[in-house]
DOTOR-501336 format. One record per residue: residue number from 1; residue in three letters; y, x, z of N, C-alpha, C, CB in turn. Coordinates in steps of 0.2 Angstrom, whole numbers. Glycine has a CB too. Layout:
DOTOR-501336
R    n  res    n_y    n_x    n_z   ca_y   ca_x   ca_z    c_y    c_x    c_z   cb_y   cb_x   cb_z
R  NUM  Ala      Y      X      Z      Y      X      Z      Y      X      Z      Y      X      Z
...
This chain:
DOTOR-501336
R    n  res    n_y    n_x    n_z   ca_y   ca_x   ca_z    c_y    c_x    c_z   cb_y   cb_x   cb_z
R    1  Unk   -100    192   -131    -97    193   -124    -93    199   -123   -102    192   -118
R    2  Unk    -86    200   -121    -82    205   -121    -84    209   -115    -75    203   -121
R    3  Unk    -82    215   -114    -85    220   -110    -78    222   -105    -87    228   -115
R    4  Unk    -80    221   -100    -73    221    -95    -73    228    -92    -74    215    -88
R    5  Unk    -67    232    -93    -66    237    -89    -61    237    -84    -65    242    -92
R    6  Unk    -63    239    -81    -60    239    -74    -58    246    -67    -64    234    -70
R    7  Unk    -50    248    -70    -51    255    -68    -49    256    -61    -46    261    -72
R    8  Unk    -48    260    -56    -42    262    -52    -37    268    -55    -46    265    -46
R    9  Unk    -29    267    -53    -26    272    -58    -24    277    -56    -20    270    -60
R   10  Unk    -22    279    -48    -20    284    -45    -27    288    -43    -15    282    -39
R   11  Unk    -25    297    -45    -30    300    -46    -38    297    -49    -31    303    -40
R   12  Unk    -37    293    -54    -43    292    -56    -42    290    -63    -47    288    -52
R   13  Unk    -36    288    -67    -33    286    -72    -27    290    -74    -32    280    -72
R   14  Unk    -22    290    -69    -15    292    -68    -16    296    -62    -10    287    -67
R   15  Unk    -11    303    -63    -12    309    -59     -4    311    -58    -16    314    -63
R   16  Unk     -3    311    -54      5    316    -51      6    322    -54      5    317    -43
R   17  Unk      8    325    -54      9    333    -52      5    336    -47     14    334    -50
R   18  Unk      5    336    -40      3    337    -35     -6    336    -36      8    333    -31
R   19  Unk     -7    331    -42    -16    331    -42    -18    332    -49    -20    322    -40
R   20  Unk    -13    336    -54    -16    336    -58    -23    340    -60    -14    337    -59
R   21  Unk    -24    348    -55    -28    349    -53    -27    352    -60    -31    345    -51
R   22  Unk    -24    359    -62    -23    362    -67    -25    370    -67    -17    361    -70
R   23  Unk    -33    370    -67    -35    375    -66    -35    382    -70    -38    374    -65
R   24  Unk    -35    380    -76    -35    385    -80    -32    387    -83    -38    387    -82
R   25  Unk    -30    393    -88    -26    397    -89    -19    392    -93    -29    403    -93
R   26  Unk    -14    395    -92     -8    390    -95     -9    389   -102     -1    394    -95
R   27  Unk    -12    396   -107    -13    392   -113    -18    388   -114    -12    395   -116
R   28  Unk    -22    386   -110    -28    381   -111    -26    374   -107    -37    384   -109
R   29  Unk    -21    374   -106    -18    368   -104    -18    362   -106    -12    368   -103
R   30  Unk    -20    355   -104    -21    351   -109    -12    348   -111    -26    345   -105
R   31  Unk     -9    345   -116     -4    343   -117     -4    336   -114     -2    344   -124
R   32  Unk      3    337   -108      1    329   -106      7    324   -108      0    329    -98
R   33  Unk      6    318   -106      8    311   -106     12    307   -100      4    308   -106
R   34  Unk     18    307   -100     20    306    -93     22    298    -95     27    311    -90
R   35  Unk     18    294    -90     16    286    -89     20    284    -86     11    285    -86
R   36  Unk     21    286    -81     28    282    -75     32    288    -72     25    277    -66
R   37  Unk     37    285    -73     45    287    -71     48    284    -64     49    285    -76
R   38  Unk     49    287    -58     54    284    -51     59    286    -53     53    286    -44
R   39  Unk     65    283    -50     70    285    -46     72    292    -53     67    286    -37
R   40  Unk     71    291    -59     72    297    -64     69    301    -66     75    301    -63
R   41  Unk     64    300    -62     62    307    -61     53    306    -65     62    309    -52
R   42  Unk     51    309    -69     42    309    -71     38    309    -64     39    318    -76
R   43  Unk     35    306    -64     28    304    -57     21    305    -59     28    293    -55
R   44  Unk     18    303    -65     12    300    -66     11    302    -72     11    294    -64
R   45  Unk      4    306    -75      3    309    -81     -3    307    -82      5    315    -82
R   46  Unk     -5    305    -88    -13    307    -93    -12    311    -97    -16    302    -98
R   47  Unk    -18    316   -101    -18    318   -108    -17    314   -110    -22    321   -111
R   48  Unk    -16    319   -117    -13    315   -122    -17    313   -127     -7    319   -125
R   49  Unk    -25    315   -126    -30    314   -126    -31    307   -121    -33    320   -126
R   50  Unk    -33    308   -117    -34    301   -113    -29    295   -117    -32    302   -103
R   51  Unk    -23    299   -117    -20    291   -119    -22    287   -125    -12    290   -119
R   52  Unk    -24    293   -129    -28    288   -136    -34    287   -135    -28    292   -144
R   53  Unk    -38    288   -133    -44    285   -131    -43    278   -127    -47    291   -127
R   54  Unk    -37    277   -121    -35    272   -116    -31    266   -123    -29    276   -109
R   55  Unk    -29    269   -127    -25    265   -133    -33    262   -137    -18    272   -140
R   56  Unk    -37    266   -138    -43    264   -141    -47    258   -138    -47    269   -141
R   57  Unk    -48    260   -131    -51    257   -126    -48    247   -127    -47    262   -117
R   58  Unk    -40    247   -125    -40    239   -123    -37    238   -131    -34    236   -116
R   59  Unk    -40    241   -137    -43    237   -143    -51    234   -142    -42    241   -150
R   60  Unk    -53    239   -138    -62    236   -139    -64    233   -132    -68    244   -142
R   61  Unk    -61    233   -128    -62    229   -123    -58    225   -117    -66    232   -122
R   62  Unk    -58    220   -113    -52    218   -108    -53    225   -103    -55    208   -103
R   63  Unk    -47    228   -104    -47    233   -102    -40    229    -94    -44    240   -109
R   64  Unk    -43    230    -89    -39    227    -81    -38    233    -76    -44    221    -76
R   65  Unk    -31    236    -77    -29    240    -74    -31    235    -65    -20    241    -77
R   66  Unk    -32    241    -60    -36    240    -55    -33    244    -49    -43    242    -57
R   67  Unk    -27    242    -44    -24    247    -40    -23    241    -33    -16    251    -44
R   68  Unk    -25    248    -29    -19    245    -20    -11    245    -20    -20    253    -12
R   69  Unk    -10    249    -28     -1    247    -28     -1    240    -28      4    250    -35
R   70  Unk      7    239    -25     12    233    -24     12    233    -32     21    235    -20
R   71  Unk     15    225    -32     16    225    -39     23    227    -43     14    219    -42
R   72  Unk     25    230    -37     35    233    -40     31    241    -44     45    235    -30
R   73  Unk     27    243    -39     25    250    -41     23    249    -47     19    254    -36
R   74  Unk     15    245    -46     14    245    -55     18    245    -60     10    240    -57
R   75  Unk     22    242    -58     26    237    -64     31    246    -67     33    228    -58
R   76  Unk     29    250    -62     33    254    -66     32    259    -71     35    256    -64
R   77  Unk     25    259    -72     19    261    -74     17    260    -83     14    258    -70
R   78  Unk     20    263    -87     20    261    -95     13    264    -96     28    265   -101
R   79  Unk      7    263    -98      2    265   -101      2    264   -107     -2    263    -99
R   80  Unk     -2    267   -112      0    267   -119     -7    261   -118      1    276   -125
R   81  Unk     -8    258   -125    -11    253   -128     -9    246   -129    -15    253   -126
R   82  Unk    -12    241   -129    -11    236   -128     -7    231   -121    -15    236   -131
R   83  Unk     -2    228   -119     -3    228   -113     -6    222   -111      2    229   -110
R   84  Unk    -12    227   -104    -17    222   -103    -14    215   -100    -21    224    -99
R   85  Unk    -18    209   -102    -20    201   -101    -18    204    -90    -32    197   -106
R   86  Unk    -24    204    -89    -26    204    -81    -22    212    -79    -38    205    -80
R   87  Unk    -20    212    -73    -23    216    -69    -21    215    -61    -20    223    -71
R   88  Unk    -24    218    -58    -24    216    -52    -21    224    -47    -34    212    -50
R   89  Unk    -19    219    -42    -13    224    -38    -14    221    -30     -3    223    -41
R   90  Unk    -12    226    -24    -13    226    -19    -18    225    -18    -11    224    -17
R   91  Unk    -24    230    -20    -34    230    -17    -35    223    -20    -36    230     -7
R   92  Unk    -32    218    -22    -37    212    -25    -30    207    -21    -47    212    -20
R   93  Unk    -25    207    -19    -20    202    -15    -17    199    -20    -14    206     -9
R   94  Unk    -17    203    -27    -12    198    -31    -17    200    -41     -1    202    -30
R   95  Unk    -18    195    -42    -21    196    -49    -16    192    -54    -29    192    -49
R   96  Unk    -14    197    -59     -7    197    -62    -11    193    -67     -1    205    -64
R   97  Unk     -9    188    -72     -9    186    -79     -5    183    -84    -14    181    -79
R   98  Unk     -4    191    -88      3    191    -92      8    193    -88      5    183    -96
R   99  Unk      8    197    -84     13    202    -78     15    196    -71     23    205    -82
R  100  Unk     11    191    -72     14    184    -67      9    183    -63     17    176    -72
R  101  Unk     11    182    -54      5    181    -50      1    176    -50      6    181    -44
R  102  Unk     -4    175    -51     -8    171    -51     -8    166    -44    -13    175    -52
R  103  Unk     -3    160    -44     -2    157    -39     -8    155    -33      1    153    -41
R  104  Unk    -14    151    -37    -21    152    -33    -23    153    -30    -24    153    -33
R  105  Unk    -25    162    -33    -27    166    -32    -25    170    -29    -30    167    -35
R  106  Unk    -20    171    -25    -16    174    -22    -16    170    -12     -9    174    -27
R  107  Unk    -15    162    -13    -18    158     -9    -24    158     -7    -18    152    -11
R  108  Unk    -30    158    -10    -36    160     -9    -36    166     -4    -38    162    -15
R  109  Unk    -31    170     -6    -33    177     -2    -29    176      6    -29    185     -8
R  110  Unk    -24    176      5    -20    174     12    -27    170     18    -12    167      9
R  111  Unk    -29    165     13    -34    160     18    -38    164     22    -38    155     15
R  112  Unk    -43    168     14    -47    173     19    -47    177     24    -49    175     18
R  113  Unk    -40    181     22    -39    183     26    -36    182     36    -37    186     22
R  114  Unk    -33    177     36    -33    173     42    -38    172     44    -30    167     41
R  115  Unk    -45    170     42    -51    165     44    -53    172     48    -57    160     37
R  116  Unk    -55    178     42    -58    185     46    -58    191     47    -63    186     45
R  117  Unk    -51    191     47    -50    197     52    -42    196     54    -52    205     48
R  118  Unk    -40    204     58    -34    204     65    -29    201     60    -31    213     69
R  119  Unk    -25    200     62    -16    201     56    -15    205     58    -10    197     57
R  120  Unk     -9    207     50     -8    211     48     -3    214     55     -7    210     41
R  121  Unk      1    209     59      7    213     63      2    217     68     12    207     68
R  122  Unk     -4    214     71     -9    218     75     -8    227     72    -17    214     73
R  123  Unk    -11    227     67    -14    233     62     -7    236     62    -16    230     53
R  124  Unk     -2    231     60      4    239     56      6    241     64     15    236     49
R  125  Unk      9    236     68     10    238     79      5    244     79      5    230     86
R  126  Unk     -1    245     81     -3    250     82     -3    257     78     -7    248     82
R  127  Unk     -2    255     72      0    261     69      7    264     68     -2    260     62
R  128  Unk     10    258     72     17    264     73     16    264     80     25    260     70
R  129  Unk     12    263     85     11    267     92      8    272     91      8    263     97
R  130  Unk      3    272     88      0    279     89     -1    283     86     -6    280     91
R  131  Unk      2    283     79      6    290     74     10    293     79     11    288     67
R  132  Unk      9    301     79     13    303     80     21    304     73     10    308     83
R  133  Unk     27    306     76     33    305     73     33    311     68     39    306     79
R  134  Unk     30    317     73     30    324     70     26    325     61     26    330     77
R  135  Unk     21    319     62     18    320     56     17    315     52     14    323     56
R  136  Unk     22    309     54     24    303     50     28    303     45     27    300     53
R  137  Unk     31    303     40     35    305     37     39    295     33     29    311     31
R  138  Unk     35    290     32     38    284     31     31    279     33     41    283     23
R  139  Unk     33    273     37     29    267     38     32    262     32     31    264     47
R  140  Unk     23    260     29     25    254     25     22    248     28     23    254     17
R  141  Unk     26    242     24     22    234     25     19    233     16     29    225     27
R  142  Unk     14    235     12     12    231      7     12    225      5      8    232      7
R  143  Unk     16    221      2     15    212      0     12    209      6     10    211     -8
R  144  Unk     15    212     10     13    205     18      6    206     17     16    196     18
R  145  Unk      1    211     15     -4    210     15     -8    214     20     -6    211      9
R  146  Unk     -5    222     19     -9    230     20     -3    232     24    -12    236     13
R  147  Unk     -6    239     28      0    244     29     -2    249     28      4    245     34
R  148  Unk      2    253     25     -1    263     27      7    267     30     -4    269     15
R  149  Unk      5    273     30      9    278     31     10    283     25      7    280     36
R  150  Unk     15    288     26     16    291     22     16    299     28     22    287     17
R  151  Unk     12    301     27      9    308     33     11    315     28     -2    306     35
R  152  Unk     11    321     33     13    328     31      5    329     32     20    332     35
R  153  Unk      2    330     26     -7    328     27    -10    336     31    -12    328     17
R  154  Unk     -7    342     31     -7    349     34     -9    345     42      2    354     33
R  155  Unk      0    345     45     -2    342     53     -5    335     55      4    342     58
R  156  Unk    -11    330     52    -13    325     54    -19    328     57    -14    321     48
R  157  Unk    -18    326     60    -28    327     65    -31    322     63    -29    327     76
R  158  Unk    -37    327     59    -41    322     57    -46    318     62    -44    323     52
R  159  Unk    -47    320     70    -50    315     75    -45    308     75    -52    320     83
R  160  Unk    -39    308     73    -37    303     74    -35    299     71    -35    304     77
R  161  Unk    -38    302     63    -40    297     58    -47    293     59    -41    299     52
R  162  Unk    -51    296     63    -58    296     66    -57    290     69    -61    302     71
R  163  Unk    -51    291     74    -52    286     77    -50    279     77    -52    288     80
R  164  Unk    -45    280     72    -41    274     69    -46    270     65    -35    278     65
R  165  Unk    -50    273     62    -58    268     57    -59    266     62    -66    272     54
R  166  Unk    -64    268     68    -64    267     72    -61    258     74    -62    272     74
R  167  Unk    -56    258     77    -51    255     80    -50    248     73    -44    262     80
R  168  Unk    -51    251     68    -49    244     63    -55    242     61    -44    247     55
R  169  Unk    -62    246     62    -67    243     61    -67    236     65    -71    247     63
R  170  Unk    -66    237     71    -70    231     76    -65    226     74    -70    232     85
R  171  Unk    -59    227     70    -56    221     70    -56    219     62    -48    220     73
R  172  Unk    -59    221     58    -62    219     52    -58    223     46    -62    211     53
R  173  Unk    -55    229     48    -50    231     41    -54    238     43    -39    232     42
R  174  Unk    -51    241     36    -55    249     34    -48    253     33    -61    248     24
R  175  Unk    -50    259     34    -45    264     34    -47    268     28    -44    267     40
R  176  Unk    -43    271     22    -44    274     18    -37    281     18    -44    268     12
R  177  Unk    -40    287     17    -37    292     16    -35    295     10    -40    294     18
R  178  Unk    -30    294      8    -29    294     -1    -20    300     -1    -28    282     -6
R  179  Unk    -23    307     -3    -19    312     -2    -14    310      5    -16    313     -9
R  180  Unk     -8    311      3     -3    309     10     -2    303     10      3    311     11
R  181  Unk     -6    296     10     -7    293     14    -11    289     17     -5    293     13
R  182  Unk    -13    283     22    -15    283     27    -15    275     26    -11    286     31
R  183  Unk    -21    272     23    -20    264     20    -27    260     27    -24    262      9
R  184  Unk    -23    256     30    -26    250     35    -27    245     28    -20    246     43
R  185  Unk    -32    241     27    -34    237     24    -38    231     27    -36    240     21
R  186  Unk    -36    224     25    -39    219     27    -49    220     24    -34    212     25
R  187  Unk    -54    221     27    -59    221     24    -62    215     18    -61    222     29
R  188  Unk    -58    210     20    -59    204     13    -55    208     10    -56    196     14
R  189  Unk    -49    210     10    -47    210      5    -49    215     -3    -43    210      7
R  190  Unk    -51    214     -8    -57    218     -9    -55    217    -16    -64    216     -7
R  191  Unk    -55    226    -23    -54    224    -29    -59    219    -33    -52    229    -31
R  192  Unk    -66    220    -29    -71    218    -33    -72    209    -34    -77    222    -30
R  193  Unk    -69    206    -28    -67    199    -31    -64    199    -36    -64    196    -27
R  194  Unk    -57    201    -36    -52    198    -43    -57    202    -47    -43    201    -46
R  195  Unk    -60    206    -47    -63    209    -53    -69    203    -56    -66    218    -50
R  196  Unk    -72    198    -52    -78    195    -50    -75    188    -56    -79    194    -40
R  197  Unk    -67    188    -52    -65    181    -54    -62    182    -62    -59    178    -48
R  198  Unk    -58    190    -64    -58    189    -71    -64    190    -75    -54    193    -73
R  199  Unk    -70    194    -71    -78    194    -75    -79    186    -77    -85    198    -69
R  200  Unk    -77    179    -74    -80    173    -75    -74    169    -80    -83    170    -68
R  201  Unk    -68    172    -79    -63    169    -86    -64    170    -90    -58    169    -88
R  202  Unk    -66    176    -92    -65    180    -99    -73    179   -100    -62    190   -100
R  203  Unk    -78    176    -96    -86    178   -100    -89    184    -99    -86    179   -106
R  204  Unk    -85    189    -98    -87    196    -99    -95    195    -98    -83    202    -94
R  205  Unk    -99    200   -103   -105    200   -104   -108    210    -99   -107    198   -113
R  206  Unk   -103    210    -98   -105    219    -95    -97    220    -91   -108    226   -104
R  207  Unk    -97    224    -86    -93    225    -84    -93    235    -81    -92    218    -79
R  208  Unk    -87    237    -83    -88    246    -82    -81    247    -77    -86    252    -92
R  209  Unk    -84    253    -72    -76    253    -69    -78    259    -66    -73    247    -64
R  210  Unk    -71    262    -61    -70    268    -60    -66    267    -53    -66    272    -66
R  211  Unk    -65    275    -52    -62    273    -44    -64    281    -40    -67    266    -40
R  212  Unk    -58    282    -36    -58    288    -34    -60    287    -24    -50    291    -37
R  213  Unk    -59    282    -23    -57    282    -14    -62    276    -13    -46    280    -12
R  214  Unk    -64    276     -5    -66    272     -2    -65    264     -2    -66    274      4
R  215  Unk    -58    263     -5    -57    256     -7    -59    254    -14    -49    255     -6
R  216  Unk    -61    259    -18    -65    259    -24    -73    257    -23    -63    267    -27
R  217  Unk    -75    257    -18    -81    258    -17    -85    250    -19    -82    261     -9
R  218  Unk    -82    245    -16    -84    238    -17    -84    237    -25    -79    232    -14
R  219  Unk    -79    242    -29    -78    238    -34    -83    243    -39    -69    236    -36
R  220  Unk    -85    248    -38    -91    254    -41    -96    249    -41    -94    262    -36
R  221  Unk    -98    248    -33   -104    243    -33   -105    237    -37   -105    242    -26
R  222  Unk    -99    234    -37    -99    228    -43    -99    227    -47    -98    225    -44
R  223  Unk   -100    235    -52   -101    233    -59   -106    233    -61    -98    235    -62
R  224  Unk   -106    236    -68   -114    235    -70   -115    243    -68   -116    233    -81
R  225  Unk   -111    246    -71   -108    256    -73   -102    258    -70   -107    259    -82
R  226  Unk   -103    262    -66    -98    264    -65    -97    274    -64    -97    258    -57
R  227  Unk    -91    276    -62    -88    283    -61    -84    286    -57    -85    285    -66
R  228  Unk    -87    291    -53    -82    293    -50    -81    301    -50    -82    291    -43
R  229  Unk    -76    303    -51    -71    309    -53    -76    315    -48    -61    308    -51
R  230  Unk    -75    320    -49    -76    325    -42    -69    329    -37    -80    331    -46
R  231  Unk    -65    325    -39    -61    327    -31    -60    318    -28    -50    331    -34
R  232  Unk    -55    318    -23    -54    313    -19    -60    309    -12    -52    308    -24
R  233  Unk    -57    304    -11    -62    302     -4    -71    300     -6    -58    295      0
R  234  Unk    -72    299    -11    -79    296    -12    -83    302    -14    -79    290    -17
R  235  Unk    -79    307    -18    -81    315    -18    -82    319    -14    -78    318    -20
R  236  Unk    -79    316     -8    -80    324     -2    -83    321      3    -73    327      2
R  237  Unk    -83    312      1    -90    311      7    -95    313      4    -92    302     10
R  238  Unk    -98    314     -3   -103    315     -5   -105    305     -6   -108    321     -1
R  239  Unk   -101    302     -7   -104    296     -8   -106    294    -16    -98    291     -5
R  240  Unk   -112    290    -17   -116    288    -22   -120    282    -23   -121    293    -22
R  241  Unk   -120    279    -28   -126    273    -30   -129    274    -35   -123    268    -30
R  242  Unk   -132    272    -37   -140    272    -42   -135    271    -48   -147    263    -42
R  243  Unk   -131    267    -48   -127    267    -57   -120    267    -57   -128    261    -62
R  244  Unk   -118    272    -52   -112    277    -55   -113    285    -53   -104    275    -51
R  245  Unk   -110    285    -59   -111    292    -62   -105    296    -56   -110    292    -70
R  246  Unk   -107    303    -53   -102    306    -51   -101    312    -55   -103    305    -45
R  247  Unk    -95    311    -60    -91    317    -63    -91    325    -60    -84    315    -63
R  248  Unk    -91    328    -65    -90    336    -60    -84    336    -60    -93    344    -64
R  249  Unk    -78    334    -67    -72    337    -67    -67    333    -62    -69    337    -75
R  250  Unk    -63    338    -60    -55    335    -57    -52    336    -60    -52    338    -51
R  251  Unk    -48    331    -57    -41    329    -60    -39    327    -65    -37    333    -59
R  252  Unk    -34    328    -70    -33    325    -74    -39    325    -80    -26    326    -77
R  253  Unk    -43    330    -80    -47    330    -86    -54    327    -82    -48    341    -90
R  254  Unk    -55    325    -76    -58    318    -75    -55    312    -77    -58    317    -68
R  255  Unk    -50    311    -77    -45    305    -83    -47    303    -86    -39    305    -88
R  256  Unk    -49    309    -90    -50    308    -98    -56    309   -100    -47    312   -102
R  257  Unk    -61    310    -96    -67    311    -96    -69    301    -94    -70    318    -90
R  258  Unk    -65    301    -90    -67    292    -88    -64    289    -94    -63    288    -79
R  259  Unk    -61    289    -95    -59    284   -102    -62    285   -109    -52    284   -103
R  260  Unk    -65    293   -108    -71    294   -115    -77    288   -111    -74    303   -116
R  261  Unk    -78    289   -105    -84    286   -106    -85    278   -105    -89    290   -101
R  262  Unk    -79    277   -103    -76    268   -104    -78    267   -111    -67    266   -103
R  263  Unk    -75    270   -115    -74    269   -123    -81    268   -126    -68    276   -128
R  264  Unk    -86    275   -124    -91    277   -128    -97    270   -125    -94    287   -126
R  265  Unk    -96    266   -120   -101    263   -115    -98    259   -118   -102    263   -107
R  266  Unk    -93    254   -121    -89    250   -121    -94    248   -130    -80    252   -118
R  267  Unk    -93    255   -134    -93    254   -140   -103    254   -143    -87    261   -144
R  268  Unk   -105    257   -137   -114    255   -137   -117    248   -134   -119    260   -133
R  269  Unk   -110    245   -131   -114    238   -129   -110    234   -131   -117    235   -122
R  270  Unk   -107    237   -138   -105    229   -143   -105    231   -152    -94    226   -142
R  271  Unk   -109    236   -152   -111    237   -157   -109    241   -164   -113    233   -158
């Protein structure tokens, strides 16, 4: 039975600039890897370590890239290894197979989400009433699914991120804080389903995964083993469960520490 991994990428696989989190001295720098490219420009890096270990990884096991990105974002995203079979995009709204949406399962999701909780026009309305302008920086619609903002994280008050959970609670979405920005989320919508539904295609006999933020949290709890880094939102709540492990290192050399211990977990329970 094959061993399913299942990562989150931003800050917990793939790191910006802005999170690399490069603390020490320049010449003990790790050499890095630059993964995705916008608009020209380098975005998103691993060691150069991680990436052979990540090249190692989806030879020895169904390795399923695991993100709240759209799937134009992903899609810009070159990881080294093999490229994976699965991965899944928008929190669980679209499970790609062979880069193509999974028509289904993408149905599936829409339904549930109608049956239990607000719509999405409800969610993004409010969030463009009660942002302020001064520290708004871009409103998004995610694949007709999610919305976030894109915020100047310095002047956000955080009572009125407080209160905005708050506010999305009672109508069934979660609010996730992930550097600058600001993600309303349908509470169905969730990575650890796709994760549930490629665990029962492929067989997988053990399932490992990772994850840095509160939208990660469904999908820690649903594996067998799971990791989370020591910076970002599940770090600074101090959040924990019986079998995931919480990392000391930040930033990119958390990367690479998670994909050593994908590889090392991956290669003791297949012998």
């Amino acid at each position: 039975m094959p061993v399913l991994v299942a990562s989150d990428l931003d800050r917990t696989l793939i790191y910006s600039s802005a999170a690399l989190a490069l603390t020490m001295p320049d010449a003990r720098a790790p050499r890095l890897l630059c993964v995705e490219v916008h608009e020209s420009r380098p975005l998103s890096y691993m060691t150069e370590t991680a990436a052979q270990l990540l090249t190692d990884l989806g030879d020895a096991a169904v390795f399923v890239p695991t993100t709240t990105r759209t799937r134009k974002q992903y899609q810009r995203i070159n990881l080294p290894g093999p490229p994976p079979k699965y991965a899944i995009c928008a929190n669980g709204g679209h499970l790609l197979v062979d880069g193509a949406t999974d028509a289904d399962w993408h149905a599936g999701v829409q339904a549930r989400l109608a049956a239990e909780c607000a719509p999405l026009a409800e969610v993004a309305g409010h969030l463009l009433r009660s942002a302020d302008p001064a520290w708004v920086r871009k409103h998004r619609i995610a694949e007709d699914l999610f919305a976030y903002l894109v915020v100047e994280r310095e002047l956000l008050p955080e009572e009125w991120v407080k209160e905005l959970a708050v506010w999305a609670q009672d109508r069934g979405w979660t609010v996730s804080l992930q550097g600058r920005k600001i993600y309303a989320v349908p509470q169905p919508l969730t990575k650890s389903a796709a994760v549930r539904e490629i665990a029962r295609r492929t067989g997988a006999g053990l399932t490992l995964a990772a994850g840095d933020s509160l939208l990660d949290a469904d999908l820690l709890l649903a594996a067998d083993r799971g990791w989370r880094p020591g910076h970002g939102e599940l770090a600074d709540t101090g959040w924990r469960a019986p079998e995931v492990a919480a990392l000391p290192e930040r930033g990119v050399l958390a990367g690479e520490r998670i994909v050593r211990e994908f590889l090392r977990a991956t290669r003791t329970a297949t012998g």
